[in-house]
C-alpha positions as CSV (number, residue, x, y, z in Angstrom):
1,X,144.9,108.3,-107.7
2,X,146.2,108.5,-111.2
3,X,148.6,111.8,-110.4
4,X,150.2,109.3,-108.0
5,X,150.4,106.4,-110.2
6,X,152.0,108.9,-112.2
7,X,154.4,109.4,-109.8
8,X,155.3,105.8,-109.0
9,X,156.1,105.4,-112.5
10,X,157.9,108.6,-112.6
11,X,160.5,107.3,-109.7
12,X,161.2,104.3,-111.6
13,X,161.9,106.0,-115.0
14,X,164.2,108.5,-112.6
15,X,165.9,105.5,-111.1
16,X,166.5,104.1,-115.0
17,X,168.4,107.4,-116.2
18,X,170.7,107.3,-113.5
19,X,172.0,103.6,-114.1
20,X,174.3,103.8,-116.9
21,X,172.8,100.8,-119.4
22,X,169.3,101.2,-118.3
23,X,167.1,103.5,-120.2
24,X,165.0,105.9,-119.1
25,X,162.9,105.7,-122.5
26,X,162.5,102.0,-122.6
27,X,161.3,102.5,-119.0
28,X,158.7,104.6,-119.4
29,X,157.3,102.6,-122.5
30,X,157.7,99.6,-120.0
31,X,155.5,101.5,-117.7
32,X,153.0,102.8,-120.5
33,X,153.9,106.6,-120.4
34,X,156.3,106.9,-123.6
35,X,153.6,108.1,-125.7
36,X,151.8,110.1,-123.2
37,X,154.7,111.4,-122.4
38,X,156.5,112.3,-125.7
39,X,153.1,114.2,-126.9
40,X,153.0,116.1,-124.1
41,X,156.7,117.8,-124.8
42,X,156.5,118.1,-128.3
43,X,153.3,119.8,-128.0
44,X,154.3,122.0,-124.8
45,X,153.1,125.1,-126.5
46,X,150.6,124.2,-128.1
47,X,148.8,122.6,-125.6
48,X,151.0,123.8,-122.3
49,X,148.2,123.1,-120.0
50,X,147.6,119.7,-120.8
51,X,150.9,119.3,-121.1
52,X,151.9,120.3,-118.2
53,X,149.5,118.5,-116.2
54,X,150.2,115.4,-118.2
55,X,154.0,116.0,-117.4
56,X,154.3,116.9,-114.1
57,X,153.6,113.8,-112.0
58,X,155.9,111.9,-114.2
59,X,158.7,115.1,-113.4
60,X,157.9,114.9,-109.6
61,X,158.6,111.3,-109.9
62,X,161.8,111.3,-112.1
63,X,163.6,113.8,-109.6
64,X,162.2,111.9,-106.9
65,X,164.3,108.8,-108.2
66,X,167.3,110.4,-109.2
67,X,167.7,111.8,-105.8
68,X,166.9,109.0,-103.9
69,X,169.1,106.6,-106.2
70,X,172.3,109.1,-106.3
71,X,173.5,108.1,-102.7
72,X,173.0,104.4,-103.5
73,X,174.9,104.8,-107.3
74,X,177.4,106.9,-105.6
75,X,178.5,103.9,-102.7
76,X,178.2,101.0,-105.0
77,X,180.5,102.4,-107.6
78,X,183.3,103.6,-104.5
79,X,182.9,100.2,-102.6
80,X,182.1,97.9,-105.2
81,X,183.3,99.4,-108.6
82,X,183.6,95.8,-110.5
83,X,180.6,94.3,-109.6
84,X,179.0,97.4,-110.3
85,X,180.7,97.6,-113.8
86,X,179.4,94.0,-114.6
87,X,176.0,94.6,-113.5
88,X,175.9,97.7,-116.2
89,X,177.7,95.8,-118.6
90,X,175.0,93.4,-118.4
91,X,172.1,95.6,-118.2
92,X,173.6,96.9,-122.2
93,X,173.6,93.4,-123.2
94,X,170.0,92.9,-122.3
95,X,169.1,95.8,-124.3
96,X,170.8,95.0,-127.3
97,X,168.4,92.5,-128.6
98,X,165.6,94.7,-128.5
99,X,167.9,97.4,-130.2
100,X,168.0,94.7,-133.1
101,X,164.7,93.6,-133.5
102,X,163.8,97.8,-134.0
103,X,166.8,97.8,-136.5
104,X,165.0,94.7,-138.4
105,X,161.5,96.2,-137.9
106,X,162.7,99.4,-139.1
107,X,164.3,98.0,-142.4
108,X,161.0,96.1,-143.0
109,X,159.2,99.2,-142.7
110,X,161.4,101.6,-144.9
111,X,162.5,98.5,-147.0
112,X,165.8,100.0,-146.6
113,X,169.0,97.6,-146.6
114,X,172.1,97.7,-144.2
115,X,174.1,99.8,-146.5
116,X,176.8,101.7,-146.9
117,X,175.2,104.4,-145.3
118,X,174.3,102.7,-141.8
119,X,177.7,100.7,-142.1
120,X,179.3,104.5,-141.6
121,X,176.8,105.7,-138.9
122,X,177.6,102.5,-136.7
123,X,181.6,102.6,-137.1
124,X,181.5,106.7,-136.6
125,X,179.5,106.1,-132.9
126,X,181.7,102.7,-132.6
127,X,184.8,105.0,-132.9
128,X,183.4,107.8,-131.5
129,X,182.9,105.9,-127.9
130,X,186.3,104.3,-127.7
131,X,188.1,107.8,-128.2
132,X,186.5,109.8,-126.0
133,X,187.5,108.1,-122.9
134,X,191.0,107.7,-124.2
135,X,191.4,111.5,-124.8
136,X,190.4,112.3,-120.7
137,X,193.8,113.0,-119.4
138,X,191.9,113.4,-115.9
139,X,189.2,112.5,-113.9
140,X,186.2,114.3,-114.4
141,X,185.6,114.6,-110.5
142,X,188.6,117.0,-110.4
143,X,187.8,118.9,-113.5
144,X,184.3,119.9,-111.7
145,X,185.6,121.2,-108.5
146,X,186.5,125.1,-109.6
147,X,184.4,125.0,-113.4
148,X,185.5,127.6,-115.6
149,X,183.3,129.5,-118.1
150,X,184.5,126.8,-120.7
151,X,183.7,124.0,-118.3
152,X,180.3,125.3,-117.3
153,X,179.3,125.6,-121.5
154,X,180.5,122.5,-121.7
155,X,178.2,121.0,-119.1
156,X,175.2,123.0,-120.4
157,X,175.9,121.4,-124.1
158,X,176.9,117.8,-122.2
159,X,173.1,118.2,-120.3
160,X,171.5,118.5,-124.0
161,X,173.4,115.2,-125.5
162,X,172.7,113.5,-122.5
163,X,168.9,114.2,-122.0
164,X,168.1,114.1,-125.9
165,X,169.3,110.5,-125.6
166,X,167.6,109.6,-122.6
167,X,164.6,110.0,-124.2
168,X,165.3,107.0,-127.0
169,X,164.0,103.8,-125.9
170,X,167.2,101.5,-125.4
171,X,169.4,104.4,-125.2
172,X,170.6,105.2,-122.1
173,X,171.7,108.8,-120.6
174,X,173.9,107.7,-118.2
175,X,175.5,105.7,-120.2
176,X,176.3,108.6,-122.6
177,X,177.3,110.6,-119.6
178,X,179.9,108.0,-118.8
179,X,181.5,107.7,-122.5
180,X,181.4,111.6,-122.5
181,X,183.9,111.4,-119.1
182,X,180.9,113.2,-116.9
183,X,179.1,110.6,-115.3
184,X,181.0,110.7,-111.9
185,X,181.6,114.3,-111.4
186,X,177.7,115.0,-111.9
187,X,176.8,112.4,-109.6
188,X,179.4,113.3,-106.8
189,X,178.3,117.2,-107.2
190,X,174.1,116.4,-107.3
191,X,175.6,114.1,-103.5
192,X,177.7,116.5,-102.4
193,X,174.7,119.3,-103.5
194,X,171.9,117.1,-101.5
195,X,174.1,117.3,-98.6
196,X,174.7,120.9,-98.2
197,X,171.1,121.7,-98.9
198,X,169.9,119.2,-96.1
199,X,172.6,121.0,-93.8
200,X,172.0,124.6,-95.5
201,X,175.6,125.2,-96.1
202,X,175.3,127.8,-98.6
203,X,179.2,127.2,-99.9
204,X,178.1,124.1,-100.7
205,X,174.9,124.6,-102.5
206,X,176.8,127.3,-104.7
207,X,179.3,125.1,-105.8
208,X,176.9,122.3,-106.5
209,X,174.5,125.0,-108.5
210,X,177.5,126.1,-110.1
211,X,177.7,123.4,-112.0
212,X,174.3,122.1,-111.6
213,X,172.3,124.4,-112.8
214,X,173.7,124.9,-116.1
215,X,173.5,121.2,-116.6
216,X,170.4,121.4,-115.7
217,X,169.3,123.6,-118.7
218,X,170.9,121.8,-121.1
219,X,169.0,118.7,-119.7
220,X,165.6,120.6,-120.0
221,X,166.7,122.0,-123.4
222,X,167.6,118.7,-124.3
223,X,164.2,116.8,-123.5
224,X,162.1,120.3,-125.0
225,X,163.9,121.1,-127.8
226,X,165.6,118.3,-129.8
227,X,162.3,115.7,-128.9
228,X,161.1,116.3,-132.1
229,X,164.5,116.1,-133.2
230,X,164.6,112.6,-132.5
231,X,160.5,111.7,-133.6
232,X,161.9,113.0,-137.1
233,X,165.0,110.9,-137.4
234,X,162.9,107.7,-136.1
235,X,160.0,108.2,-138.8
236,X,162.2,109.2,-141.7
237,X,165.9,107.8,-140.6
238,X,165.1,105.1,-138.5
239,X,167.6,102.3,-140.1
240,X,170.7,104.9,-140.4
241,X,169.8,106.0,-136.3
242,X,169.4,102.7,-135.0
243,X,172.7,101.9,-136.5
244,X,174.3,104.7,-135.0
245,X,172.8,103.6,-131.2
246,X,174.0,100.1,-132.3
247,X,177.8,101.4,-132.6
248,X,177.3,103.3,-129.3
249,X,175.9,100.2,-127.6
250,X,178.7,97.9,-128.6
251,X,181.7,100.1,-128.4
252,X,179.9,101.3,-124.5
253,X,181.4,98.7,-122.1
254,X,184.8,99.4,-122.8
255,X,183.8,103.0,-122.3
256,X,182.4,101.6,-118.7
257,X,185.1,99.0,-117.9
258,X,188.1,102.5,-119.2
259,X,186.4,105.3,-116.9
260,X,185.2,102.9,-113.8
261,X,189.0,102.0,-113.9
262,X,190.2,105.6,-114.0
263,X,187.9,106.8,-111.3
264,X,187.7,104.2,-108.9
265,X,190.1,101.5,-109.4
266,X,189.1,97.6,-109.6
267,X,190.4,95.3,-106.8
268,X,189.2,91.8,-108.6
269,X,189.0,88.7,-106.6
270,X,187.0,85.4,-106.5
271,X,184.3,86.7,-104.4
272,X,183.2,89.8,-106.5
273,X,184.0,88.5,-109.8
274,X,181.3,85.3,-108.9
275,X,178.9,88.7,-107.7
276,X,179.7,90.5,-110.9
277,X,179.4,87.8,-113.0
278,X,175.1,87.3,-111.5
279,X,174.5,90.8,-111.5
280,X,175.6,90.9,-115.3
281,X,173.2,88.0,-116.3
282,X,170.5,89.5,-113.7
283,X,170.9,93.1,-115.4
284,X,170.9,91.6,-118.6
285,X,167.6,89.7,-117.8
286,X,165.9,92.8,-116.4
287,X,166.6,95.0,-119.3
288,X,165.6,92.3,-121.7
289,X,162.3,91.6,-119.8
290,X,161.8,95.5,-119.4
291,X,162.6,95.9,-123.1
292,X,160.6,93.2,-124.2
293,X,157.5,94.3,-121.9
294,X,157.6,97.7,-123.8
295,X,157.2,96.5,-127.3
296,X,153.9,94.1,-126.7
């Protein structure tokens, strides 16, 4: 009963890390398996079978999710791309007051000060997110279709960033995905992937794992390698990080608003704006709630 609980909880945190705003790490602490969950991959070889048995539920239902969710991501943002936007928008906002009362807790703690220091970290990430979507000359959909050797190292590194950060309550790895100019070539390759391996066309499931699979190592590399990564900069950096995710989390809807823009357009009238304008205050409500569930 517990391996399927396990599951359960698994889809949802799946279903988070494919939303861009919603994150995967504040899921799982929602859902009580942060902890559980973190232990188990920093301690993978030392204690692999516990580990592993702790771990796999929790990875059945994360894939689980993230397929199941990819078709219904992949026709909201091509049908209703401003609504959408607004709803992700919202579900950021929602986050960002939990993101705050860490950066407080965390100054408590260390009795550090918002210095110079964190004042650099937060305008470096600020910047960092408005550039990058200004430097994509092209949509990253095309620039997926016939990957390169470059393009494929690129993905492997872009699978790292995104899953080391999907692992930081409040942080999400969509999100990063998005600012990075990957978010909607990934999910129209994992779709157009899914397809071809429900109709085994094997021209299709080779150019989905071409570009697939090495994302998918950085993703596992990510979440195996740089977990402790991130425990270290949390217990001994944890006023500097926060300000760093705090200058990501501002500068982010622009990022959203720039690439849904460039990908899909935005037709805005009356009737979607009023839509776009609930889902914002309902995302931002559910994060807050979510976020807010996982620090009692």
């Amino acid at each position: 009963m517990k391996f399927i609980i396990d599951i359960v909880k698994g889809i949802f945190v799946g279903v988070a890390n494919i939303i861009p705003g919603v994150s995967g790490g504040t899921m799982a602490v929602s859902m009580g398996i942060y902890d559980r969950m973190i232990s188990a991959i920093t301690n993978l070889f030392k204690q692999f079978k516990k580990s592993v048995i702790s771990l796999l539920p929790i990875g059945i239902g994360c894939v689980i999710g993230l397929v199941g969710f990819t078709y219904a991501i992949q026709y909201l943002l091509a049908n209703q791309p401003f609504p959408t936007c607004l709803a992700f928008i919202g579900m950021i906002l929602g986050g960002v007051p939990i993101l705050v009362a860490n950066l407080k807790k965390g100054m408590r703690a260390t009795h550090t000060k918002f210095g110079i220091v964190q004042v650099i970290a937060f305008l470096a990430l600020f910047a960092l997110v408005i550039v990058m979507p200004l430097m994509k000359s092209e949509g990253q959909s095309a620039s997926l279709t016939d990957p390169g050797v470059v393009t494929i190292l690129k993905l492997f590194l872009v699978g790292i960033v995104a899953s080391a950060t999907m692992v930081i309550p409040g942080v999400s790895g969509s999100l990063v995905l998005m600012i990075l100019g990957y978010y909607y070539g990934i999910i129209d390759t994992l779709k157009s992937f899914l397809d071809s391996l429900a109709a085994f066309e094997m021209d299709g499931i080779l150019a989905g794992g071409i570009v697939l699979v090495p994302f998918g190592i950085g993703v596992l590399l990510g979440i195996f390698l740089i977990a402790k990564l991130i425990d270290y900069l949390f217990r001994r950096h944890s006023v500097t990080t926060y300000s760093a995710i705090m200058g990501l989390i501002v500068a982010s809807p622009f990022a959203i608003i720039y690439n849904v823009m460039q990908e899909s357009g935005m037709r805005i009238t009356v009737l979607n704006t009023i839509a776009g304008v609930v889902l914002l205050a309902a995302g931002a409500v559910f994060t807050y709630v979510m976020g807010s569930k996982g620090e009692e």
